[in-house]
N, C-alpha and C positions, 0 to 999 in steps of 0.2 A: 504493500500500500504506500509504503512511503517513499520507496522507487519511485512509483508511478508518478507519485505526487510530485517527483523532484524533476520529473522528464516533463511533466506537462509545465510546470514551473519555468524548466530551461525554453521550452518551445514558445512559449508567452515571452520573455523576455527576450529572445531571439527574434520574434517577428516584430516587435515594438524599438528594435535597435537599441533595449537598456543595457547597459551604458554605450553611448556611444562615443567612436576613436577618436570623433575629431568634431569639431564646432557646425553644428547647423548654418548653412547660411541664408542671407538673408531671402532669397529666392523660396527654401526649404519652411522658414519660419513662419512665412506669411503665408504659404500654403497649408501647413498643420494648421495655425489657427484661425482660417478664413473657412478652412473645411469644416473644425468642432463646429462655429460658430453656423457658417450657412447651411452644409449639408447635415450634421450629428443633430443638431436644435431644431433647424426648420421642420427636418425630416422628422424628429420625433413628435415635434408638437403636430404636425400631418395623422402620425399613427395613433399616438394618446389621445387627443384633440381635434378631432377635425370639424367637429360645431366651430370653434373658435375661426376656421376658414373658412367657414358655411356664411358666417356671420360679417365678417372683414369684406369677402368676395362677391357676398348674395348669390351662393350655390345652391340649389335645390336636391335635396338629396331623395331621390326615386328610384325606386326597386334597388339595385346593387351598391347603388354610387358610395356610399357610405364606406361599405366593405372594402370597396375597389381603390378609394380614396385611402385609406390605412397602408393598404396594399403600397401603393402607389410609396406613401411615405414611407415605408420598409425599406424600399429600394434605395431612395435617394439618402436615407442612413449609411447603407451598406458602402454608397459611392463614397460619402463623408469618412466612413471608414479607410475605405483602400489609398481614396487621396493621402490619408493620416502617415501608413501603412509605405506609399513610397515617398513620402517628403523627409521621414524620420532614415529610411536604410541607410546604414551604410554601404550594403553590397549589391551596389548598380553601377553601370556602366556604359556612356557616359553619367555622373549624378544626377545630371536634372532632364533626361532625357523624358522618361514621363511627362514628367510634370511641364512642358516644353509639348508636346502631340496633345498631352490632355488643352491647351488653347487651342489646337485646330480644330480638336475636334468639338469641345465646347460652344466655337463662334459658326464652322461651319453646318459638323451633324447635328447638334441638341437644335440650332435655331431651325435647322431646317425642316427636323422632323415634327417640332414644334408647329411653324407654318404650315406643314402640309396637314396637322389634324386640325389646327385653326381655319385652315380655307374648305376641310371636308366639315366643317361643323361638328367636330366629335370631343372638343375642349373650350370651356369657355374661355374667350378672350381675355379675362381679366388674371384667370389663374395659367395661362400660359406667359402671357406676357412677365409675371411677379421671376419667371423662370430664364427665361430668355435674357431680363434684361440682369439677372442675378449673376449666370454663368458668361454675359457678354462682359461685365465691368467685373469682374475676379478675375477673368482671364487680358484684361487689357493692363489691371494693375499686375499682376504676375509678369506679363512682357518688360513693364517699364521697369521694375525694380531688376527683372534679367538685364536689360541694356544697362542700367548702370553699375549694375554688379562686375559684371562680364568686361573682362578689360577686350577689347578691339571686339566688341558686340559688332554683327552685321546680320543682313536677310542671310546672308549664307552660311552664316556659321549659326545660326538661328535653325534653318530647316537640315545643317547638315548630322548639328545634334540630336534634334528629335527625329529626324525618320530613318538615319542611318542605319541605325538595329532594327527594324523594322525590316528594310529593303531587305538586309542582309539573313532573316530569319535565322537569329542567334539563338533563339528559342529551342528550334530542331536539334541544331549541333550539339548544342548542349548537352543531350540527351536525359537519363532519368526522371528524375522528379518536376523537375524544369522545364523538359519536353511535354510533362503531361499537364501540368498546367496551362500550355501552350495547348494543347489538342482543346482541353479543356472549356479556353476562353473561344481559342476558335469556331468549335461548333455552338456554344453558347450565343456566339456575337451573332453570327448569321440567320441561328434557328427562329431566335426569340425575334428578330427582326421581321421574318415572316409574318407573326403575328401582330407586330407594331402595324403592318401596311395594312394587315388583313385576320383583323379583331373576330369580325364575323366567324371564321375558319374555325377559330379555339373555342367560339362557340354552339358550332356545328359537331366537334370533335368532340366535346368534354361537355354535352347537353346542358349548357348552362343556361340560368333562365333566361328571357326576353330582355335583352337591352332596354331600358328607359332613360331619359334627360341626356345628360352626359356620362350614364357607366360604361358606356364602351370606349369613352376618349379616356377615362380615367385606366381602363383596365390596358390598354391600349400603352398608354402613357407607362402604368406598372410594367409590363413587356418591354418596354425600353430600356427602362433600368437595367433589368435585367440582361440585355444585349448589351449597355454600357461597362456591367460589371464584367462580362466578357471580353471585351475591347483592354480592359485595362490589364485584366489576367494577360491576356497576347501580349501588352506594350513591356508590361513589366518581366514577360518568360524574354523577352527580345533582350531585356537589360540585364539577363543573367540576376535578377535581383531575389534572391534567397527568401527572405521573409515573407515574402506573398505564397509561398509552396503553404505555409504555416496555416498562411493567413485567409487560405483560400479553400482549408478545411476547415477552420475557426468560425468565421461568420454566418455560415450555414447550419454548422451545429449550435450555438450559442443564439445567434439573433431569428435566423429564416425559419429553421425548422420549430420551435415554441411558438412564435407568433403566426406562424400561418396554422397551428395547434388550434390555439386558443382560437382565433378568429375564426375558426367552422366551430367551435366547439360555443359561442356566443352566437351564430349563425350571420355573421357578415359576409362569410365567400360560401361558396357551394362545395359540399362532396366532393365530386372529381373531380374541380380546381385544386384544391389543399393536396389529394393523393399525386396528384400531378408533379405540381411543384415538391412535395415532397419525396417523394420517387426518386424525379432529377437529384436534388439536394446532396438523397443518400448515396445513387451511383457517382456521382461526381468524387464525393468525399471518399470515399471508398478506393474508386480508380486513382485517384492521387496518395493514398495513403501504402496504397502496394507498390507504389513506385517506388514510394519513400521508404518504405522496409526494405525493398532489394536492393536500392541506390546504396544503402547502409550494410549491408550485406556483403554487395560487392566491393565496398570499399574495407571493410574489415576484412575481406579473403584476401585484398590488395596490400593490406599492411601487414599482415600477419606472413603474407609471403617473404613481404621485404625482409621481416625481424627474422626469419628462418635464413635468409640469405647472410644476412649480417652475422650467424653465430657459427656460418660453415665455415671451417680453415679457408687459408686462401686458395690451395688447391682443388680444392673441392668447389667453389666461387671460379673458378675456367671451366669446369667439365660443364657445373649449371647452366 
């Protein structure tokens, strides 16, 4: 028990970068706490709370929307998290690579996919926009504090940092735990995307009730999260970044899988919605966690050969 207790201990402090080698800068600082503060806060007052938005916004909440709306905040938690997760590593490369793509993708994917449910009618204007213009000025402040940080800042050493690992799919090479994390985000980013464009489908699949007001922008909206938490597992498997292996079975055991619990269990989501997302959840954590045993596996067969090498005469060190 008390093993266990010291390996989950070590794995928490290892994804969290406590202590870390060398001074956060200032690019990293204003990311950790622009995240607590917009994605960890917002998002939770979304999931605890969301009369309080009901009321701010003038949302009407009919048949699901309520549910979807929690939902919805769960996710945008979980992004508050992962931002947390690589602002703090220390073991990425380049360091602000992430955090550097998460601006493109913030100004170009979130506004876009944002507009395209806004022009279909499936989110209301007022709570799309609170988002749009949130992730548009956090990502314009993170560029300026980059340029003056950055001694010889330029557009090209700008896009050569963040998409570099990316183009290069460092992710792959890598291989073990790192690779799966990478498969992982991968079919996450694309799958849950499908259902971003085409809400209706997941409704047809997983007999959920009749869309009313805004629950299919909302639920719609939650699928994107989803897909975004995907995009960031790929960006950060690209940056060889260690902590998110942790971090990427943490979150789903700890935040997703309780609260998508609870919430059929007070009846805000449906039945085969919950078994769904929780299904995924468990394969995911799962598939990542046997990597991680064998990656450790194979690296102990690796050392333990080496120490065998080191104790043979030197004669016997030529024959080997």
């Amino acid at each position: 028990m008390a093993t266990a207790k010291a390996i989950l201990c070590d794995w928490f402090m290892f994804m969290m970068s406590i202590p870390r080698t060398e001074p956060m800068t200032k690019v990293q600082k204003f990311t950790q706490w622009s995240s607590v503060l917009a994605y960890c806060v917002g998002g939770g007052s979304l999931l605890v709370c969301p009369q309080l938005w009901s009321i701010l916004l003038q949302l009407d909440f009919l048949g699901r929307t309520e549910g979807y709306l929690r939902l919805l905040g769960l996710g945008v938690v979980i992004i508050g998290f992962l931002f947390v997760i690589s602002a703090r590593s220390n073991h990425q490369d380049p360091i602000h690579a992430t955090i550097l793509v998460s601006i493109l993708w913030r100004c170009i994917g979130v506004n876009g996919i944002l507009l395209m449910l806004i022009l279909r009618d499936m989110l209301p204007l007022s709570f799309a926009l609170v988002f749009m213009c949130l992730d548009t000025s956090l990502s314009l402040i993170t560029l300026a504090i980059w340029c003056l940080e950055t001694e010889g800042a330029s557009m090209s050493l700008f896009f050569r940092e963040s998409l570099s690992p990316i183009l290069k799919c460092r992710g792959i090479a890598s291989g073990g735990s790192i690779a799966a994390v990478f498969f992982v985000g991968l079919f996450q980013l694309f799958f849950w995307l499908v259902f971003v464009i085409r809400p209706d489908t997941a409704q047809y699949l997983l007999q959920l009730d009749d869309f009313q007001g805004h629950s299919i922008g909302f639920l719609a909206g939650f699928f994107f999260t989803l897909s975004i938490h995907g995009w960031y597992l790929l960006a950060n498997a690209n940056t060889i970044n260690h902590p998110y292996v942790p971090a990427a079975v943490f979150y789903r055991i700890v935040f997703d899988i309780p609260v998508f619990i609870i919430l059929y269990l007070v009846d805000q989501i449906e039945r085969n919605l919950c078994l769904t997302l929780f299904g995924f959840d468990v394969c995911f954590s799962i598939v990542i966690l046997i990597f991680v045993t064998f990656s450790k596996k194979k690296g102990s067969t690796i050392a333990t050969e080496g120490d065998q090498q080191k104790l043979l005469p030197p004669g016997e060190k030529e024959k080997s």
